[in-house]
Every structure is written in C-alpha cells, then in structure tokens.
C-alpha positions, 0 to 999 in steps of 0.5 A: 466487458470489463468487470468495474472492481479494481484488480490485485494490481491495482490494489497493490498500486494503491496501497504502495502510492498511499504509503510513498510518505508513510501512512497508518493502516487506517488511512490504507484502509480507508482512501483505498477502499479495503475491508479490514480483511483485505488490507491485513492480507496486502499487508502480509504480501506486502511486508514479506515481499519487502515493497513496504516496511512497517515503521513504529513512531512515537507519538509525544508521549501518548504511545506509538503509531505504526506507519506502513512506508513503500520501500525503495524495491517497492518504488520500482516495483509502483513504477513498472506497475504504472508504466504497465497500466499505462499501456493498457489504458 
C-alpha cells in the first residue's frame, strides 16, 4: 500500500504551481503544507537549480516583500512533472 505523505516530487510540484504568479513564502508555506524547516530546503534546491527565482518588491513605502516566482526552466520542468504523474494516476 502506498504511504498518504506526498513525495519530493509532489513536493516541488507544489511549490513551482504556488509560485506560476509569484507567491511569498508565507503563502509556500502554508497552501502547501510545509514546515518552516522543509520549505527553507526546497527553496535552497529550488533557487540553485534555477526553477525558481526570488523577486524583492517594494511595498508603497512600508519595506519590501520577497516573492519566490517559477522560472521559465522550472515551467518545463512543472510540465514534465505533471505529464509524468499523469501516468502514474
């Protein structure tokens, strides 16, 4: 039987289709269910691997929010996951 906790896959499907549009981490963290701990690893992975970039934006005035935003090389990559769990579904 098939253990219900989500694989790293799934987990980095998750988090590049939170970030299609941008999203804070807060927002990563939370519609995706991560711990604090998790999340900051992902990121990392992420980041370094160029699937995802961080964006600083400023906010009016009141300081700046970072935004975390799927790059083009990580839509390819959200594609072939989703066509490869596709056919395990």
């Amino acid at each position: 039987m098939f253990d219900s906790r989500r694989s790293e896959i799934e987990i980095i499907q998750d988090i590049l289709k939170l970030s299609v549009d941008g999203a804070k981490k807060t927002e990563i963290l939370y519609q995706g269910n991560l711990s604090y701990t998790l999340l900051r690893n992902y990121l990392g992975i992420l980041l370094k691997n160029q699937v995802l970039e961080e964006r600083i934006v400023r906010n009016n005035g009141n300081g700046s929010s970072r935004l975390y935003v799927t790059t083009h090389k990580g839509h390819e990559l959200l594609r072939d996951i989703d066509k490869m769990m596709g056919h395990f579904r």
